[in-house]
C-alpha positions as MATLAB code, in Angstrom:
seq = 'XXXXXXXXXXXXXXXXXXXXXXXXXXXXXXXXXXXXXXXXXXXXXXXXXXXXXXXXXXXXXXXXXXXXXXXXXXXXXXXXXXXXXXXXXXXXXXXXXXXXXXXXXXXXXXXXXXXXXXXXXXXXXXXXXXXXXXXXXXXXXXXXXXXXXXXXXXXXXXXXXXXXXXXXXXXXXXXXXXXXXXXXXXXXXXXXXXXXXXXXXXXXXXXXXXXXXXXXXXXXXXXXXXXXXXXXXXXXXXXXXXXXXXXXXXXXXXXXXXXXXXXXXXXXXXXXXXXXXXXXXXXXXXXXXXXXXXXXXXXXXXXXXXXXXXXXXXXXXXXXXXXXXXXXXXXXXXXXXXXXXXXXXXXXXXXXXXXXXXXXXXXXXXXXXXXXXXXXXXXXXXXXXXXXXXXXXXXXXXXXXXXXXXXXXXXXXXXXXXXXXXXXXXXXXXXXXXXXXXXXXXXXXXXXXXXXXXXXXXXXXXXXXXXXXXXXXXXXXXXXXXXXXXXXXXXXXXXXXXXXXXXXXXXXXXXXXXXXXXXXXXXXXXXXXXXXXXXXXXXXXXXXXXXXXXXXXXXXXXXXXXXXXXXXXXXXXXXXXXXXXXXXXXXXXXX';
ca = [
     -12.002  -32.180   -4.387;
      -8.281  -32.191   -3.004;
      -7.771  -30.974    0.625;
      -5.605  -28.012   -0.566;
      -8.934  -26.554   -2.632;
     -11.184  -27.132    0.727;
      -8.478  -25.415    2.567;
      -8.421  -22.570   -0.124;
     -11.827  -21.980    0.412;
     -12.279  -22.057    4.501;
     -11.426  -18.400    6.422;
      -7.857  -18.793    8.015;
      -9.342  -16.823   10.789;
      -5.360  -16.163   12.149;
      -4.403  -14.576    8.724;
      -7.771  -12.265    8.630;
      -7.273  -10.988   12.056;
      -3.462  -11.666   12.261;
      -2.780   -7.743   11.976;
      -5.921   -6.397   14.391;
      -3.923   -7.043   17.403;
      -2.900   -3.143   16.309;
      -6.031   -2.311   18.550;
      -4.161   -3.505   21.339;
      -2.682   -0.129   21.755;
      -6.639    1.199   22.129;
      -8.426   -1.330   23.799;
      -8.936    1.323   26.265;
     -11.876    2.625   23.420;
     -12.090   -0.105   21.864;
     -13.608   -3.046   24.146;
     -15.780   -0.564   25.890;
     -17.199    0.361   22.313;
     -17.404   -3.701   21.762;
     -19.112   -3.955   24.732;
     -21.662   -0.896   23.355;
     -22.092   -3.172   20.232;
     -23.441   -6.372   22.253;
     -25.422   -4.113   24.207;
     -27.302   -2.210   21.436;
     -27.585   -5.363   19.366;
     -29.079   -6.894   22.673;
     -31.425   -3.659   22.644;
     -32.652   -4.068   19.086;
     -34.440   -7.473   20.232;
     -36.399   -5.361   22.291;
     -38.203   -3.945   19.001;
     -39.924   -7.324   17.730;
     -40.532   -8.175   21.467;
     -42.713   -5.105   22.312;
     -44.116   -4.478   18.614;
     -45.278   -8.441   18.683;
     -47.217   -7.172   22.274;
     -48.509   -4.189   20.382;
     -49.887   -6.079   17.769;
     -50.499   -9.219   19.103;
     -52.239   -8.054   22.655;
     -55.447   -6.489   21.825;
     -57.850   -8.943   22.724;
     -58.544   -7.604   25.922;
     -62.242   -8.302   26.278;
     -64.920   -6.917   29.022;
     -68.263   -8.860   29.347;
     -69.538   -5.685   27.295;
     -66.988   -6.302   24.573;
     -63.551   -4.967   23.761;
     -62.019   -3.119   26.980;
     -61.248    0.221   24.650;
     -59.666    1.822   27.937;
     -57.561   -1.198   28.866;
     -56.423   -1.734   25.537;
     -55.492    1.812   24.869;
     -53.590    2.175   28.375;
     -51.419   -1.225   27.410;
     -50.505    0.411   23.635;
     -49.302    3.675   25.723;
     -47.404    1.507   28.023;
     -45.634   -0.216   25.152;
     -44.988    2.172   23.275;
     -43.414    4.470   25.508;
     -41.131    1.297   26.698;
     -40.136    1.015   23.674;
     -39.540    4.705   23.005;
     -37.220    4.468   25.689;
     -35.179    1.889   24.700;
     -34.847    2.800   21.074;
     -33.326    6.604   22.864;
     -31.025    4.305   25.167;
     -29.918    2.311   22.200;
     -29.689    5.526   20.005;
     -27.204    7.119   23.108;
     -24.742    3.830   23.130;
     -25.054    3.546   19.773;
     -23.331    7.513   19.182;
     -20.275    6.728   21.604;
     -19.965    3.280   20.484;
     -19.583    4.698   16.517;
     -17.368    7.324   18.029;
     -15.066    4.687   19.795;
     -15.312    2.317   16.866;
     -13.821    4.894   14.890;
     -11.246    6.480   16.948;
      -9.963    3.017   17.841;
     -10.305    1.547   14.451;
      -8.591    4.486   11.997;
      -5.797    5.287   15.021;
      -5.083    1.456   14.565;
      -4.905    1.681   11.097;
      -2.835    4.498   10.834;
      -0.017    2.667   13.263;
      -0.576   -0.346   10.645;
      -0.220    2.289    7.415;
       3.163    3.457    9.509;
       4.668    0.127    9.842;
       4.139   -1.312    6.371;
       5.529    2.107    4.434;
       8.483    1.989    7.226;
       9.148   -1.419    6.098;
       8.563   -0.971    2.561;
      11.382    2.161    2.177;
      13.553   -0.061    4.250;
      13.555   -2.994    1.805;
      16.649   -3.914    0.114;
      16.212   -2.534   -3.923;
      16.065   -6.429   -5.056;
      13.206   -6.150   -3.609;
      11.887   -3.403   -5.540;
      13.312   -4.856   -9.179;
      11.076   -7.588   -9.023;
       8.122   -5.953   -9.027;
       6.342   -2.751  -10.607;
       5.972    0.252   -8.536;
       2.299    1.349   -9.794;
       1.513   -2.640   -8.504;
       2.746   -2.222   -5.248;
       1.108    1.083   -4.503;
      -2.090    0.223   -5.803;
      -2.134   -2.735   -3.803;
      -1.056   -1.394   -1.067;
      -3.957    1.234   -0.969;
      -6.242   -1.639   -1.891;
      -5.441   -3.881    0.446;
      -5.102   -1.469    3.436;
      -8.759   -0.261    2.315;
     -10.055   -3.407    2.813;
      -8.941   -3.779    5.971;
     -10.402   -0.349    6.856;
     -13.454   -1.560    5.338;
     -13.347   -4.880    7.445;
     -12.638   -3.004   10.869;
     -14.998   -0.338   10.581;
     -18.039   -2.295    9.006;
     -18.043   -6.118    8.590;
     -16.270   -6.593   12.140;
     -19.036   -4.648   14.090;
     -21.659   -5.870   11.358;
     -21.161   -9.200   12.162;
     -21.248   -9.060   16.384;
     -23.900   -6.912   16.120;
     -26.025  -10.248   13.726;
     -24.618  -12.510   15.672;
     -26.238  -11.320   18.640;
     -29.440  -11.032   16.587;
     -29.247  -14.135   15.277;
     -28.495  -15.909   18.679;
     -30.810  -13.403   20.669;
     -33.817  -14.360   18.172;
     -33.245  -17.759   18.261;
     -33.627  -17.960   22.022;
     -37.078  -15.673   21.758;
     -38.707  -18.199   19.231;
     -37.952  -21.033   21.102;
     -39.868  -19.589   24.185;
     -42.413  -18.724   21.656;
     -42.938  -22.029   20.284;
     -41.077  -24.930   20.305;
     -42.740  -26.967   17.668;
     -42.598  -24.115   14.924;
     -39.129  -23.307   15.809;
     -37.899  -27.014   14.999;
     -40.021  -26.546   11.687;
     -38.142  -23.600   10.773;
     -34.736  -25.111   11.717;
     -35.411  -27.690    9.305;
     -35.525  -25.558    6.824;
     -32.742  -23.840    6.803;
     -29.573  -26.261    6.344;
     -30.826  -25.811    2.753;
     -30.607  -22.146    2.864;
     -27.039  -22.461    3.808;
     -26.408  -24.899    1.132;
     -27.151  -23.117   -1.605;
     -25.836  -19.692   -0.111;
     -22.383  -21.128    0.173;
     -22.241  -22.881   -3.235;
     -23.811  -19.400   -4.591;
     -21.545  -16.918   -1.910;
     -18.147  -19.283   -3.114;
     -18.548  -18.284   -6.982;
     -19.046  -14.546   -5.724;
     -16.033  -14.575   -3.769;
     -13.683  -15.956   -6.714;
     -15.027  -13.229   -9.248;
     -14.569  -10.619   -6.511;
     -10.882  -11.579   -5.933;
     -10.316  -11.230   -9.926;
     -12.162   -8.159  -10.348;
      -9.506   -6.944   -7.587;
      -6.682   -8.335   -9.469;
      -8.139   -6.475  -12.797;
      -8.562   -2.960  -11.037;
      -5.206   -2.896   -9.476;
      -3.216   -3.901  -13.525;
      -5.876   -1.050  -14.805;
      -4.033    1.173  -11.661;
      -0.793    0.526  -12.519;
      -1.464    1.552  -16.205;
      -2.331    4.514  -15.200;
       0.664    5.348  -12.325;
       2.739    4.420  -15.360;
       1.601    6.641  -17.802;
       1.330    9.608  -15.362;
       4.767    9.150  -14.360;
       5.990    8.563  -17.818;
       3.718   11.489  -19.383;
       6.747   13.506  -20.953;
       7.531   10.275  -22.475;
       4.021    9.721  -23.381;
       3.628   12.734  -25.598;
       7.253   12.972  -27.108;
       6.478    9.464  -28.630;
       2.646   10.356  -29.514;
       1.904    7.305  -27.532;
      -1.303    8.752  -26.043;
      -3.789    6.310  -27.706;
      -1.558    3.677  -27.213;
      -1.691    4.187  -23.723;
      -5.490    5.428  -23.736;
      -6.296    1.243  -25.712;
      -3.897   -0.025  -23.070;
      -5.879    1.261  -20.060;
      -8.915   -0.025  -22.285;
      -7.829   -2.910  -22.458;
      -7.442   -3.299  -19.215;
     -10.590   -1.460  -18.014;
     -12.270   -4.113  -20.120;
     -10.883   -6.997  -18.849;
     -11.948   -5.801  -15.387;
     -15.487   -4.995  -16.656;
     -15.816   -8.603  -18.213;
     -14.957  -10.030  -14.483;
     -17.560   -7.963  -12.920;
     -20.539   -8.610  -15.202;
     -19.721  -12.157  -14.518;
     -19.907  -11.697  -11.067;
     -23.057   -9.048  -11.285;
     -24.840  -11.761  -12.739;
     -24.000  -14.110  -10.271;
     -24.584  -11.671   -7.624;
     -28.175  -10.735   -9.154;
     -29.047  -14.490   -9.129;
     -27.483  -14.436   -5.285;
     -29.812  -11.334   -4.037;
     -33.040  -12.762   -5.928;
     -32.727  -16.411   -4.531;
     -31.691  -14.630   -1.069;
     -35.167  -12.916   -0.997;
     -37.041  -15.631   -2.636;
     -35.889  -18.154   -0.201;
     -36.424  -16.033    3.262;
     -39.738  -15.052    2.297;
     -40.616  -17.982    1.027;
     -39.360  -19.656    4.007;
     -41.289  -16.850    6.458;
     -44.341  -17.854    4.665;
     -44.267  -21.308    5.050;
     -43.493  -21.118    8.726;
     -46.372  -18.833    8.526;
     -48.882  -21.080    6.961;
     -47.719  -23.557    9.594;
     -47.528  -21.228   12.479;
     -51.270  -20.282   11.084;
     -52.528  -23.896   11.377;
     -51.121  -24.018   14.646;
     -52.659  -21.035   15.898;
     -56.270  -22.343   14.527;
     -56.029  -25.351   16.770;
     -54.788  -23.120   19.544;
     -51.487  -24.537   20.054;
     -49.947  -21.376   20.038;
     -51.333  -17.777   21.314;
     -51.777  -14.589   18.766;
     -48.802  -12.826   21.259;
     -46.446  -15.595   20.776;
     -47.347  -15.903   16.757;
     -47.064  -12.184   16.435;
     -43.494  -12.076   18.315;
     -42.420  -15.391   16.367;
     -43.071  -14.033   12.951;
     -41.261  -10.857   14.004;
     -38.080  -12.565   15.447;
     -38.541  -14.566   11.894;
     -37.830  -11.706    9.960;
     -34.673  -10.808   12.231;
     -33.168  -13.762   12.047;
     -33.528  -13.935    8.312;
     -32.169  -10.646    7.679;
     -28.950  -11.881    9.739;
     -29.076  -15.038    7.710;
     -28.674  -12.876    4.844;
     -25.980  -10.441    6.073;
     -23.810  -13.248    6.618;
     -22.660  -14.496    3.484;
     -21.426  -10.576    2.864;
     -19.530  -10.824    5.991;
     -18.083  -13.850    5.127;
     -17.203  -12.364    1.599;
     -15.978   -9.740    3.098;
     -13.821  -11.644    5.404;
     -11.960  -13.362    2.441;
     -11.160  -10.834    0.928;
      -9.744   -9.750    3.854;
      -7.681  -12.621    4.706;
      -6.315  -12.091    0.838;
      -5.696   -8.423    1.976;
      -3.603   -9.058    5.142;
      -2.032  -11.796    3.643;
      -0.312   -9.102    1.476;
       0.621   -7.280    3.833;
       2.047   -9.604    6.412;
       4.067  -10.598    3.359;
       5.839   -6.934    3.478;
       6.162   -6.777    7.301;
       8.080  -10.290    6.962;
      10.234   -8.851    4.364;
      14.011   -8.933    5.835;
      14.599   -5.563    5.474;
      18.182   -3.587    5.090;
      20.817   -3.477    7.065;
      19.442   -0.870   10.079;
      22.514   -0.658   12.127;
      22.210    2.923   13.742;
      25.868    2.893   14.896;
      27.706    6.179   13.409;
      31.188    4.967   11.709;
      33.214    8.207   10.086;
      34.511    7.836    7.037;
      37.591    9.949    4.866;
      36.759    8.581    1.337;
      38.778    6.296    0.369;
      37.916    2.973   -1.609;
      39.203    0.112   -2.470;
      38.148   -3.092   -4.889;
      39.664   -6.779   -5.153;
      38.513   -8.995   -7.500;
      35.361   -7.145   -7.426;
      32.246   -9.701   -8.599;
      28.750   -9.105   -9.289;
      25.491  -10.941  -10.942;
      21.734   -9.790  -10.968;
      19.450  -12.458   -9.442;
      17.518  -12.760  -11.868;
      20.327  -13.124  -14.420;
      23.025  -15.584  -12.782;
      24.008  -16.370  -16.331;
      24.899  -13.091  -17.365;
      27.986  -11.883  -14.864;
      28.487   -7.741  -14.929;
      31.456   -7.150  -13.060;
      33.969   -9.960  -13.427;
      37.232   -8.908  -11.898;
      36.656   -4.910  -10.941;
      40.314   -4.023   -8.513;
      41.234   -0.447   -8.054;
      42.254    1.481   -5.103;
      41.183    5.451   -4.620;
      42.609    7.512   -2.112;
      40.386   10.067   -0.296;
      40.171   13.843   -2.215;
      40.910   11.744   -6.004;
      38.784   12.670   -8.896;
      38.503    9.636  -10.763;
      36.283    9.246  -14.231;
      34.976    5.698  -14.906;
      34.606    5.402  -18.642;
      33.317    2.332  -20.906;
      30.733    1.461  -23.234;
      27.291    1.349  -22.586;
      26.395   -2.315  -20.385;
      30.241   -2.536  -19.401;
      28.810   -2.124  -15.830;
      29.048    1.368  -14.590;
      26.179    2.667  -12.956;
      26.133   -0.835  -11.498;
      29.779   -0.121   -9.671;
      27.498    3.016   -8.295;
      24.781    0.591   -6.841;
      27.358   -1.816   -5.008;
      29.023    1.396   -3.446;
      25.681    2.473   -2.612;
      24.394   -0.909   -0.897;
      21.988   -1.350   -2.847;
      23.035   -4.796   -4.080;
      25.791   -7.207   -2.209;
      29.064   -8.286   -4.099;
      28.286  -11.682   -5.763;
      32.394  -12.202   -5.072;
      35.635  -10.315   -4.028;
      35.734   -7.246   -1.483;
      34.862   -3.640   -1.274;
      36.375   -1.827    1.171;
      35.549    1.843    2.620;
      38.650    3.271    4.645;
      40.047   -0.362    4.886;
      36.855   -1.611    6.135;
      34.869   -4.264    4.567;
      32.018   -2.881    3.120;
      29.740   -5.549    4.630;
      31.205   -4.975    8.655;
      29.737   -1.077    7.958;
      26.551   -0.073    8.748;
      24.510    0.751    5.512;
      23.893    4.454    7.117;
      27.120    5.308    7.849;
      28.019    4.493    4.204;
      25.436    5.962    2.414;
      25.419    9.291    4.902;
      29.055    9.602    3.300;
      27.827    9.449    0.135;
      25.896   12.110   -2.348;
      24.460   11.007   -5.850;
      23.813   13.458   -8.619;
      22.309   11.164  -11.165;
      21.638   12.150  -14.690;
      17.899   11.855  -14.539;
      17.344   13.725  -11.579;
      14.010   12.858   -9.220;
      12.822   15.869   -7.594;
       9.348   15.240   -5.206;
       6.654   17.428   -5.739;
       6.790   20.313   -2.992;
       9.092   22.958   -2.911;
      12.403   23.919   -4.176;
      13.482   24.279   -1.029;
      11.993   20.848    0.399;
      13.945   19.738   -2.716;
      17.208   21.034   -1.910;
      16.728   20.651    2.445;
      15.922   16.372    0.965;
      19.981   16.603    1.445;
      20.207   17.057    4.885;
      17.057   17.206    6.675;
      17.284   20.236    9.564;
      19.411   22.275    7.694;
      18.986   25.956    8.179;
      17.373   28.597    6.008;
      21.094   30.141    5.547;
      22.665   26.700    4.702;
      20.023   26.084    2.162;
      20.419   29.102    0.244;
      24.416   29.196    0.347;
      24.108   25.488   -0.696;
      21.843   26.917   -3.855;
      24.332   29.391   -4.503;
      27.745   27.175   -4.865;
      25.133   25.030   -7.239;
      24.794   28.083   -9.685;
      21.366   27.817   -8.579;
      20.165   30.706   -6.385;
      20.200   33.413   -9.365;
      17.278   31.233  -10.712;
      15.779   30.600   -8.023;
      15.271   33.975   -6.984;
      13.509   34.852  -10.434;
      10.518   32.814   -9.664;
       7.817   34.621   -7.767;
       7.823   32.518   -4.755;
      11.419   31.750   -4.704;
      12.924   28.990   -2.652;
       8.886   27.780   -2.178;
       8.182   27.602   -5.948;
       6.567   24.075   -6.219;
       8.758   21.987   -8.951;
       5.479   19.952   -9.861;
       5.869   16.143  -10.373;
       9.240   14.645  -10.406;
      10.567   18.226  -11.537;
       8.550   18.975  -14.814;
       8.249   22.540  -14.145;
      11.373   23.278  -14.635;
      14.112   22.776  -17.095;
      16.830   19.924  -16.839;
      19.571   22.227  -15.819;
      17.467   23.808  -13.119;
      16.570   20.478  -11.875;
      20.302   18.989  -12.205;
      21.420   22.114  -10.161;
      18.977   21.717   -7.782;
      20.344   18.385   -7.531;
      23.863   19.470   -7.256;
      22.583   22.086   -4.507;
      20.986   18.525   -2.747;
      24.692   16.884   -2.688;
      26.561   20.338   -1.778;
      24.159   20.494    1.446;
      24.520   17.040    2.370;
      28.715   17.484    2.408;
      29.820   14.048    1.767;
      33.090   12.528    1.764;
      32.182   10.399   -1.341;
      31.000   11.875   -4.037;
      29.274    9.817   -7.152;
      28.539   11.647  -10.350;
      26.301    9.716  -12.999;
      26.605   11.055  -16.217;
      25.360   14.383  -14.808;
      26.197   16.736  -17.716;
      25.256   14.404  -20.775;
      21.519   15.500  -21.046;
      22.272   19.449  -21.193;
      23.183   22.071  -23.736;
      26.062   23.884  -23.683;
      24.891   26.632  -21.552;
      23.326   25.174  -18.924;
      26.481   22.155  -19.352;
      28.832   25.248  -18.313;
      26.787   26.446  -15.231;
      26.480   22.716  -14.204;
      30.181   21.924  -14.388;
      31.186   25.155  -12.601;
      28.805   23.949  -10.000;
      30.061   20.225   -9.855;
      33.797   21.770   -9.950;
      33.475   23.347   -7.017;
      31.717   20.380   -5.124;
      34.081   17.988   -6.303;
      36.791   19.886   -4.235;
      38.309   18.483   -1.536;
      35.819   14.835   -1.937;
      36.585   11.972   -3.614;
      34.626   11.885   -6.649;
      33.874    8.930   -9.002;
      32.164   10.387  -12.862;
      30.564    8.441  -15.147;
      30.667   10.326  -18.320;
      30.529   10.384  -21.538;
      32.437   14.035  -22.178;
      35.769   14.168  -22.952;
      35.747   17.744  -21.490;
      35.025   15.961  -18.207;
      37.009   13.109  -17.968;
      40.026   14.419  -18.902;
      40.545   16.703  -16.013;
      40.596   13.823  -13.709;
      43.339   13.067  -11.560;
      42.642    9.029  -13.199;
      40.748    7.268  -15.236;
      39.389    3.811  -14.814;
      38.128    2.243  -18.031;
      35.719   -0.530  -17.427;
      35.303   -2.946  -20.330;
      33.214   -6.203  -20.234;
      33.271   -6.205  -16.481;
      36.667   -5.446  -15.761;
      38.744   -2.506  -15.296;
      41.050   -2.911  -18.544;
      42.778    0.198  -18.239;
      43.926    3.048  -15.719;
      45.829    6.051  -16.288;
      45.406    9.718  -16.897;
      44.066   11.213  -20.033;
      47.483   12.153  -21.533;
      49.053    8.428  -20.394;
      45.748    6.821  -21.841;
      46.033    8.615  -25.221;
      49.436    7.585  -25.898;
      48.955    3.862  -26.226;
      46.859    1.414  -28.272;
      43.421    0.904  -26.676;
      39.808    1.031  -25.545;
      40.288    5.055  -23.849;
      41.389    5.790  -27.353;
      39.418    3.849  -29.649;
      36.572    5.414  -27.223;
      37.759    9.368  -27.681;
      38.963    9.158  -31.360;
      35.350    7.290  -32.391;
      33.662   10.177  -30.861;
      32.262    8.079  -27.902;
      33.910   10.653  -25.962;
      33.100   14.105  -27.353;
];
């Protein structure tokens, strides 16, 4: 076996309680309720101490014969011990649950803060590389094993290992001899438990992995759902989520069976061990080596300390999948995130480009922007035009920050895009995409998503210079009509005005338009222009489109073929000479 398998399968006790110094911030509740946990684990010994006096005790003989009064007046006295302590215990035991889980979720909810702060403030490379239904379903996984560790496993395993340690010392004073015997036995227990508990662990980390793909089948499809149906895909997606359902079902069988075999040999092998020591124990007591009190008590701590035996491997299951858990996690909280400079840098909107460069990661082969150079003056309207793949919408996502310039310079105000803070940037900015996002609240949380504060008044004027408050007012509940997921209650151009309403509240100086007409009919195509008209005033404004009708009221026109800006000019200067603006309007690319 090589050392990195061994190492695989020991606890990295750092990584599983790397993140639970979190209940620093309460260890005001928390190490009192710890301290509750030894106590009322100390407590429960009590119960085998005084029930192995109870039954072990009643040989109290008289010269007459059995001392009835004597024996009766001990059983009170026991008893009502006992009583006693069990209330104490059951007292502790309420504030220390209590402070376990004040401590424990408050912790947890600082640790749920951190990671989704972290998360939205990862660069969007980031994001690319993996599937959003993963990471959500892992997150939520992981983060509920952890909750599942703090709350349960942590306090279940103090609270055996003070039974454990507590019954060990109480058989010892019982009986030496038969607690050596019993010791002997039980390096084979362990043995088998951890070949037996290893297996179990393995299948329960793939089962894990097969839950969260049958998740993410599901996030997809939900989010997807208009796509879904349009393409009759619903079986395809109900054999897909099968499929996957399946493969997770396979996993756990496996491990069911393994886990059946684990719970049967687990009882066969503590009873069976019990009743050997027994039988021994018995033998001893015949030749008077050891008293009926002592046997009684030594049988009962017997049964204690096997039941924490068998708790353990659990815990320690637990407690890998745990380490797996935070693992995860401490992954995203080392994540570099974006640039978080909070220093406020006023921009007027204008832009420039040199020798503009830029490659996907995970395509270095494939170069998008080659050689992009244009300058634009604050208040321009300029239309970037070019076939699909020429590299638009990813000129959009280099203003935007979301990806750094493989080569070249972009400049805001005659400022190197990479000396300004990504807020100040992106607070000058305003997208209106062409597939608009809208969250699931309100049309008014919708709109307000623009400039969070804003007033009731600025909301609603916003809504109106989008074309959008005459709708809006229509609905029943008005500006607190919920839009439903990502929008789908209402119509594209309600959603793209909405949208538009989004940008006019946040007033930027830089305004980026993403082919936000092409998915509407002529109607609503009118309303939204009107709207995007009368935003576009006074900003600069960069369009992607596709219309004719809208490029060619642009003050210039940037055509971007095969990575590079090939042409510039107005519409009129563009149409009179040879090239891809008019190969583009005259195919009908531009309509």
């Amino acid at each position: 076996m090589s050392r990195d398998q061994k190492n695989s399968r020991r606890i990295d006790w750092k990584k599983t309680f790397g993140l639970y110094h979190y209940l620093g911030s309460y260890r005001r509740i928390f190490i009192p309720s710890l301290i509750a946990l030894f106590i009322t684990a100390g407590l429960s010994l009590a119960f085998p101490y005084f029930l192995g006096s109870l039954i072990g005790s009643p040989q109290k003989v008289s010269a007459e014969g059995l001392d009835s009064v004597l024996v009766r007046e001990n059983i009170n006295r026991v008893v009502l011990t006992l009583l006693a302590i069990l209330s104490l215990q059951a007292f502790i035991s309420y504030w220390r649950v209590r402070g376990f889980i004040k401590a424990g979720e408050s912790a947890l909810r600082d640790l749920r803060k951190d990671v989704f702060s972290r998360l939205v403030h990862l660069p969007m490379p980031w994001f690319t590389e993996r599937r959003s239904g993963e990471v959500s379903s892992r997150l939520a996984g992981d983060l509920a094993v952890l909750q599942e560790t703090l709350l349960t496993t942590v306090p279940q395993m103090a609270r055996q290992t003070v039974i454990l340690v507590g019954g060990l010392v109480f058989i010892f004073v019982s009986s030496v001899k038969l607690s050596l015997f019993m010791l002997a036995m039980i390096p084979v227990v362990v043995l088998v438990v951890a070949i037996v508990g290893r297996k179990i662990r393995q299948w329960s980390r793939d089962a894990q992995d097969r839950l969260a793909e049958s998740n993410v089948v599901v996030e997809e499809a939900v989010q997807g759902i208009a796509d879904v149906k349009a393409f009759t895909n619903e079986a395809y997606e109900e054999n897909r989520y099968q499929s996957a359902l399946d493969r997770f079902l396979e996993v756990t069988l496996k491990g069911a069976k393994a886990r059946a075999s684990f719970i049967s040999f687990i009882i066969l092998i503590l009873f069976g061990t019990i009743s050997i020591v027994v039988w021994f124990g018995a033998g001893m007591l015949a030749e008077g080596e050891i008293t009926a009190d002592e046997f009684t008590r030594f049988i009962l701590f017997s049964i204690f300390i096997g039941a924490s035996l068998g708790a353990f491997p659990e815990i320690m299951s637990q407690l890998q999948k745990t380490e797996g858990a935070t693992e995860r996690i401490r992954e995203i909280l080392a994540e570099e995130p974006e640039d978080q400079r909070e220093e406020v840098i006023s921009l007027q909107g204008n832009l420039t480009a040199k020798d503009l460069k830029f490659t996907y990661p995970s395509r270095p082969d494939f170069p998008v922007l080659r050689s992009v150079n244009f300058n634009i003056e604050a208040g321009q309207r300029v239309a970037v035009v070019g076939p699909s793949g020429a590299g638009k919408s990813t000129l959009f996502s280099l203003l935007l920050g979301f990806y750094d310039a493989s080569g070249g310079e972009l400049s805001f105000d005659s400022q190197a895009a990479a000396d300004l803070p990504l807020k100040s940037r992106r607070d000058a900015m305003a997208v209106v995409p062409q597939e608009v996002l809208l969250f699931g609240g309100s049309i008014r949380e919708n709109i307000a998503y623009g400039r969070q504060g804003a007033s009731e008044e600025e909301i609603e004027e916003a809504a109106r210079q989008a074309n959008a408050h005459d709708f809006i007012t229509q609905f029943p509940e008005g500006y607190e009509t919920t839009v439903g997921p990502r929008g789908i209650k209402l119509s594209g151009g309600q959603r793209q005005r909405i949208a538009i309403a989004r940008a006019v509240l946040a007033n930027p100086k830089i305004l980026l338009l993403d082919e936000a007409t092409s998915a509407l009919d002529s109607e609503n195509e009118k309303l939204v222009q009107e709207a995007l008209d009368e935003l576009m005033k006074g900003r600069t404004s960069l369009i992607i489109a596709h219309r004719l009708s809208t490029v060619k009221n642009a003050d210039r026109i940037l055509v971007l073929h095969e990575g590079e800006i090939t042409e510039s000019g107005t519409h009129d200067e563009l149409m009179a000479k040879e090239g891809t603006y008019r190969l583009l309007a005259e195919t009908q690319l531009l309509a």
